[in-house]
N, C-alpha and C positions, 0 to 999 in steps of 0.2 A: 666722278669729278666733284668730291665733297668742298675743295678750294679753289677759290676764283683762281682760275690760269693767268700767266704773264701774255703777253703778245708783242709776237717780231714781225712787221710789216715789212720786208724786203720787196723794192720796186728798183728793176735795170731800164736804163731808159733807149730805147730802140733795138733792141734786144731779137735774134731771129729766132723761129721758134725751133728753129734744129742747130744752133747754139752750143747748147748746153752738150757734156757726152752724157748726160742722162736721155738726152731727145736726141741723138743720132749723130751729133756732133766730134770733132775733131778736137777741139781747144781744151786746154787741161781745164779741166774743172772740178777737182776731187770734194770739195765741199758741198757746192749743190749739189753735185752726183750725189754726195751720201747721205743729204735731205730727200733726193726725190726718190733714191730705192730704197729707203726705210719708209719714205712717206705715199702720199698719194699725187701722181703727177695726172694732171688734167690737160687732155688731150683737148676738148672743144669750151675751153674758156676764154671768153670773148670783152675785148673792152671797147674803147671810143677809136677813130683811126688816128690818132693823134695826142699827144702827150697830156697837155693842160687839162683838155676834157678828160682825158681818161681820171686823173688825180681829184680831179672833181666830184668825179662821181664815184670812186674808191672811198674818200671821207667823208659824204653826204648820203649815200645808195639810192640817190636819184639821179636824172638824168642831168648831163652837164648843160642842157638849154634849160634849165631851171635851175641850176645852181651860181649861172652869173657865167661860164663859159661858152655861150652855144657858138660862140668862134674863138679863135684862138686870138688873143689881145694884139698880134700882132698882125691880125687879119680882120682885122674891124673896118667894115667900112663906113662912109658917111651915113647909108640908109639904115646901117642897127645901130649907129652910136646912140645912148642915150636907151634903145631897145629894153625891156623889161627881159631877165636871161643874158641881155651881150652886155653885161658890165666889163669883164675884161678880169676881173677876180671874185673871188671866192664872195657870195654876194650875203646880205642879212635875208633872203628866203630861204635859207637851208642851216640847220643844224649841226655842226661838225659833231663828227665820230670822237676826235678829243678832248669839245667841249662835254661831251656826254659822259664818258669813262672819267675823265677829271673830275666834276661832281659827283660820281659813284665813288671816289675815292683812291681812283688811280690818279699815278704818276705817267706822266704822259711825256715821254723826249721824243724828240725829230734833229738829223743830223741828215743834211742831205737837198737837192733840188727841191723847191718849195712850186714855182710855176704859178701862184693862183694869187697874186696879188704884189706892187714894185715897193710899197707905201709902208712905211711904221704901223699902221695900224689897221694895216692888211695881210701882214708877215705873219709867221707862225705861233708866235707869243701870243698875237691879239684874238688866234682861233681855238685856244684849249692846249694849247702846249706848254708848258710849266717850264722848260727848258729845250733850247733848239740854236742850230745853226746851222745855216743857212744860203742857198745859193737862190736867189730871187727869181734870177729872169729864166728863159726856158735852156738859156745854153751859156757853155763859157769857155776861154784859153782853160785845160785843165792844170794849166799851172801859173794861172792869172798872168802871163805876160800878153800886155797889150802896148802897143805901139802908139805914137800920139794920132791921136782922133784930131781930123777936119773937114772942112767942106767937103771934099773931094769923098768920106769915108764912107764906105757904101752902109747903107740902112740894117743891113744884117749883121753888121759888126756892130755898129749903135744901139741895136736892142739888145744884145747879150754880152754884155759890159763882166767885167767879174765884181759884180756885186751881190757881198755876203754880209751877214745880219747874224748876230748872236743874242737872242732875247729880242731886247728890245734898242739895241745900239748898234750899229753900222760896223762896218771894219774896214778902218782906215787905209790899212795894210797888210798886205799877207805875208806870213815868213817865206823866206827865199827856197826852201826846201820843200814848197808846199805842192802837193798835187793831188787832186779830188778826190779820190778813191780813199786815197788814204787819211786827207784830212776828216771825211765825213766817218772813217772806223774809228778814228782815234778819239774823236768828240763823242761820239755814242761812248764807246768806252767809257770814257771818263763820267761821261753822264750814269752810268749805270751803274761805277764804281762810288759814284757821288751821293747817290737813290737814299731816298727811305728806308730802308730796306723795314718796317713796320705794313710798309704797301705795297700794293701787286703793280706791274707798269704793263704799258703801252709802249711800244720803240718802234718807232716808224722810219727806216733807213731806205730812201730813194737815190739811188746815185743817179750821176748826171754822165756816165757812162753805161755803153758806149757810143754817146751822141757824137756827132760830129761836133767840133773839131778832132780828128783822130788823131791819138797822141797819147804813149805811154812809156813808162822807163826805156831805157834802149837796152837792159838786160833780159827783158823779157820779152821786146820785141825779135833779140835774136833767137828766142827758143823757136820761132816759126821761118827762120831763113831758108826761103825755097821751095815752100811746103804749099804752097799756092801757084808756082810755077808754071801749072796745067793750066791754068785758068778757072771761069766762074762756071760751067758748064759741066768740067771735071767735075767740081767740089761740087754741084747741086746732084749730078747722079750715083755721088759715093753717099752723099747724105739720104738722098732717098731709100737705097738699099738699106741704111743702117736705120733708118725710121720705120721699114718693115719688118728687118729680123727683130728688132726691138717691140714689135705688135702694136707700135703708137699711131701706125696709121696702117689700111688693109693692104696684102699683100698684092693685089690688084689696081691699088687704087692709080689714075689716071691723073698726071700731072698738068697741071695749065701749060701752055708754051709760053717761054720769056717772053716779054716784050719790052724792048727799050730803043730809044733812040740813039743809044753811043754804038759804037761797035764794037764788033762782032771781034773774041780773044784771036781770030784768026786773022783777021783787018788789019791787026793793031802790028808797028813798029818793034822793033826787039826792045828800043827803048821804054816805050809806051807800056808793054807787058810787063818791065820789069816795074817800072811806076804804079801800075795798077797793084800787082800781085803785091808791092810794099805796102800799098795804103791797107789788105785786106791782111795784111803779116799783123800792122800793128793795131788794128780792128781787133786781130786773136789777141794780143796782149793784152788791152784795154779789157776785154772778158778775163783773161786769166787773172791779172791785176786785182779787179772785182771783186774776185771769186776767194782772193786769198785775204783779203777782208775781211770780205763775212765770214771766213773761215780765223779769222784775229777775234771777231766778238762770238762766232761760235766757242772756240777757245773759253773764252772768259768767263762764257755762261756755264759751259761745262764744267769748267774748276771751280764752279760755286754753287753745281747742285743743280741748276737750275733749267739745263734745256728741256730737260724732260715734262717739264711745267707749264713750258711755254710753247704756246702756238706758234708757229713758224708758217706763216705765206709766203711765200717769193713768187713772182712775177712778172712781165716786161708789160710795158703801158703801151706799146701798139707794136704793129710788125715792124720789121727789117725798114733802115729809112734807106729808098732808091733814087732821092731827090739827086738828077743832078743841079747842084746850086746855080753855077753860070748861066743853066737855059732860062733861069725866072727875073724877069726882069726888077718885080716889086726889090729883088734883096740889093738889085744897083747894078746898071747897069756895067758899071766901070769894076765890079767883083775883080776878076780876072787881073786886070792889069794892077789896081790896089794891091792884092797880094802879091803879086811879083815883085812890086817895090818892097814893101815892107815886110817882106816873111821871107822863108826863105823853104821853097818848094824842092829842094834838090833833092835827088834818090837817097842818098848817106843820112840829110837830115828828117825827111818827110818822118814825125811822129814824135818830132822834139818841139819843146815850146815856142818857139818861133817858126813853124811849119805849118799850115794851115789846110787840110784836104780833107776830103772823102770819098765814099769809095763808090759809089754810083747804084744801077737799080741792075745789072747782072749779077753782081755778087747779092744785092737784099736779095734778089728772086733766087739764088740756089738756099737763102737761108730762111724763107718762105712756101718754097716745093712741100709738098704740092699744090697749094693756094695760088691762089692768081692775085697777081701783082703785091704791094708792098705799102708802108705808111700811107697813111692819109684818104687809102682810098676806102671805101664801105664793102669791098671785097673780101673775101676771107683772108689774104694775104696782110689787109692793111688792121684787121682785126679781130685775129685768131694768132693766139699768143699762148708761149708757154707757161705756165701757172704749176704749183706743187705745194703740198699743204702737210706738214709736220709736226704729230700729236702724239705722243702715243698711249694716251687716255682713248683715243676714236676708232672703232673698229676698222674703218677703212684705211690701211695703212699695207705699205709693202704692197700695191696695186695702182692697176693704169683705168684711171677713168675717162670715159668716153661720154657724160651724159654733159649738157649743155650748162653753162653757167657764164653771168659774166660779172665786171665788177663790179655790178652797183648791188651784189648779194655781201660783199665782202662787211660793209657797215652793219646790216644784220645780222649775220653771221657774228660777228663780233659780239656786237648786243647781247647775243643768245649765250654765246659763253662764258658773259662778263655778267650773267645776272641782271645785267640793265634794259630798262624800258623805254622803246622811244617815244618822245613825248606826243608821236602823232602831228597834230596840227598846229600847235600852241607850244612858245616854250618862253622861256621868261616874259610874258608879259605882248610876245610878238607871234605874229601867225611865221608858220615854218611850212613846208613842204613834207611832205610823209615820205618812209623810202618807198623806192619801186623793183626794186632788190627782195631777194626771198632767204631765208638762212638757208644755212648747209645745214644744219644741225645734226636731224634728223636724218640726210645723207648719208654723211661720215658716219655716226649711229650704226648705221647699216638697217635702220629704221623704214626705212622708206627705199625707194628703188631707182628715183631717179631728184635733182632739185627742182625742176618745173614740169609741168605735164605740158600733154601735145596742144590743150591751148593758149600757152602763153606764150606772148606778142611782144618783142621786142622789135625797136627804131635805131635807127642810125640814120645820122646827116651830119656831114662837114663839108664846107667849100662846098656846097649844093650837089654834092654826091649823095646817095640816097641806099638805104636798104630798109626792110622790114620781113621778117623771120617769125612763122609761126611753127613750132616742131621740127621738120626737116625739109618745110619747105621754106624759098629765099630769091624775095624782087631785090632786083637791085636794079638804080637809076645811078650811068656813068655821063654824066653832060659831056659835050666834044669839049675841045677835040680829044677829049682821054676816053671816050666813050660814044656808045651809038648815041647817046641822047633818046634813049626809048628804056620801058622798063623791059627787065629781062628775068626769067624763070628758073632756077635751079631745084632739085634734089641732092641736097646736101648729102642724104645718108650714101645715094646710089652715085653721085658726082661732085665729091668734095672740092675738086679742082675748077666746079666753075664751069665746064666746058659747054656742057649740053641745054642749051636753051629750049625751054618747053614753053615760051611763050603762048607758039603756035597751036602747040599741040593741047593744052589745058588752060585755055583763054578763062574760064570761070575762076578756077584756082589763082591766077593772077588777079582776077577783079575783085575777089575775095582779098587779098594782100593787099592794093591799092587804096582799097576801103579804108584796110587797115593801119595802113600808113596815112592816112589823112587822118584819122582819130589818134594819130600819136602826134602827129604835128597840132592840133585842136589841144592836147592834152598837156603838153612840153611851150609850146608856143615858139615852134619854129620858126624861123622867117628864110627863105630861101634868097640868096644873091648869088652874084657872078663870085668864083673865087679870085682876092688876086692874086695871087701864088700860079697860074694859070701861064705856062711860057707863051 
């Protein structure tokens, strides 16, 4: 590696980790497919259970209760506002990864969901990004049609406005053709086509797919008519099979049982199933859609020499989202009937811009199997994500990696291949936070045999759900009603799925964890509250 490499940050946002057909999935995906079997796909790479934090700490490689997210802005309550860690954006104790590579002399673009701040001079320009646009809040119409907002508009509509930002100026108006997937390839493009080309770049490309609102062209959502049919139960047992022959998880391994409170593909209505199975048809599209993007600036790079140069990450920023909306009161009570006025939910339309759904926590839990449960939670389901990493300078390549990693090594990692140093504690003139992240470097290399050894301690807390992780052992704390409200014991290597609680049986090995989990809260400066997102 005698010349600094380019770097492509690819982030999906809610993304399951059997998705992809690299990871055992159904939905066309011929582009990352052909990133992740040239490259290295990472089987047990781990982020935040939820979007914001995750983004946090991918540009920072500390933990997001020290970089100004330790909840999600939209879940602040009265007793953190104000909180040191619960800013609500990207906060001045952390260092961005862009402003660092921009002073070493990179070109730094971002084309894509931003999440970590609503304000001019919290947006992506004001963090090390030289050129960017932008989708602010955590979600949006993916073809910006909004309806008139009023009293009656439920709170969840109100916080994901489709408000985008290019540099440093707002955007009045979106063109009439427009729809996210494709506006954030075509901005990157341009941005790349625009470059220095005298200097090396950074391209940071996060889509805001495929979050809910589900909703994608109607030609691609007919490539999947019917194909969903069986239900979520079908599709989580054909994706298991193919996550084994594939070697990405053990051909033994023991799945969680679902759990949700809607019901059951057998319960449901002929009408109801075919509503469902739509919502998960254009869920497939929204990934396919995606996927042919990235495969538009792979395109580009390639006709210019250049992929081979560049680092390539792609990733999803937490598991499969299972949220049913209507059951949580915080997003409005009145959700439900709002939409029925003003959107139009019908089978024909469901996935056009004036259709509003999603698709519930039976289909996240087939695209979660074998993990237990999905976003949000501190279980592996809600933070055990697909990840794939495309070099081909690094000897690990064309292989499945199974050793633990999560994303706060990514800003490291980075560092180490950019030549750059982090400033540690200090950086203009202001104290910073150090990462807590480790490079791959030395991994990939084929240097080394694993990225962290069996004693390092990773944390997790959102919405007062709780985990802490040393090697393959794993507490995890579920408060009710989603949870016993007690800590609970796994072996991950021997019960990936969560199942088998060893509380009982190795009481010291938990109170070792527990310990350790107070000296991550001491270290982050947690603050634990009730969540409101809590039906």
């Amino acid at each position: 590696m005698s010349k600094r490499p380019n770097f492509l940050v690819i982030v999906a946002d809610d993304l399951g980790f059997s998705d992809l057909g690299a990871f055992g999935g159904e939905i066309a995906t011929p582009n990352l497919d052909r990133l992740a079997f040239d490259g290295l796909r990472l089987t047990d790479f781990h982020t935040a259970p939820t979007c914001s934090p995750t983004r946090s700490m991918l540009l920072t490689g500390t933990d997001h209760h020290i970089a100004g997210i330790g909840t999600m802005a939209e879940a602040l309550t009265p007793e953190l506002i104000g909180k040191p860690g619960y800013e609500g954006y990207l906060n001045d104790r952390v260092v961005a990864l862009p402003e660092l590579l921009r002073e070493a002399g990179y070109q730094t673009l971002m084309s894509g969901k931003w999440h970590l701040g609503l304000t001019a001079e919290r947006a992506p320009h004001a963090r090390g990004f030289e050129r960017s646009f932008s989708l602010l809040p955590g979600a949006a119409n993916h073809y910006g049609y909004e309806p008139p907002y009023d009293a009656t508009t439920p709170g969840i509509l109100k916080a994901t406005p489709a408000l985008y930002v290019e540099d440093d100026r707002f955007i009045e108006q979106l063109p009439e053709d427009f729809y996210s997937s494709d506006a954030f390839a075509d901005r990157l493009i341009q941005y790349l086509k625009e470059r220095d080309q005298s200097r090396p770049f950074f391209a940071y490309l996060p889509f805001s797919a495929p979050h809910w609102p589900l909703q994608a062209p109607a030609e691609v959502v007919d490539n999947y008519r019917g194909r969903y049919d069986a239900g979520p139960e079908a599709l989580r047992l054909e994706r298991l099979a193919k996550l084994k022959a594939l070697g990405l998880v053990a051909a033994d391994v023991e799945a969680h049982p679902v759990r949700a409170i809607s019901a059951e593909w057998e319960a449901l209505s002929e009408a109801e199933r075919q509503v469902s199975a739509r919502t998960m048809e254009v869920y497939a599209a929204m990934v396919e859609r995606m996927d042919w993007n990235i495969g538009r600036v792979l395109d580009y790079l390639r006709q210019q020499g250049l992929e081979d140069d560049t680092f390539i990450l792609f990733m999803s920023d937490n598991g499969a989202e299972g949220a049913l909306l209507e059951a949580f009161p915080k997003f409005g009570p009145n959700l439900k009937s709002f939409l029925d006025q003003h959107y139009d939910n019908s089978l024909e339309n469901i996935g056009r811009a004036n259709s509003y759904v999603w698709y519930g926590p039976r289909w996240a839990q087939a695209a979660t199997a074998p993990s237990r449960l999905y976003k949000a939670f501190t279980t592996e389901g809600g933070i055990r994500v697909p990840a794939l990493v495309r070099y081909p300078q690094l000897q690990r390549q064309q292989q499945i990696s199974h050793a633990f990693a999560t994303v706060m090594d990514i800003t490291p990692t980075v560092l180490d291949l950019a030549g750059v140093r982090h400033p540690g504690t200090r950086w203009r003139g202001r104290e910073v936070a150090p990462v807590r992240g480790r490079s791959w470097l030395g991994y990939l290399s084929g240097e080394t045999p694993r990225v962290h050894d069996e004693k390092t301690v990773t944390g997790w807390e959102l919405f007062g759900m709780r985990a802490i992780r040393q090697g393959h052992l794993k507490a995890v704390y579920l408060p009710a009603p989603v949870g016993p409200e007690t800590w609970q014991l796994y072996d991950l290597e021997k019960d990936p799925g969560e199942i088998h609680d060893l509380a009982q049986e190795r009481p010291e090995a938990l109170a070792g964890l527990i310990a350790a989990w107070q000296r991550y809260v001491d270290e982050t400066g947690v603050i634990l509250s009730e969540s409101p997102f809590q039906p």
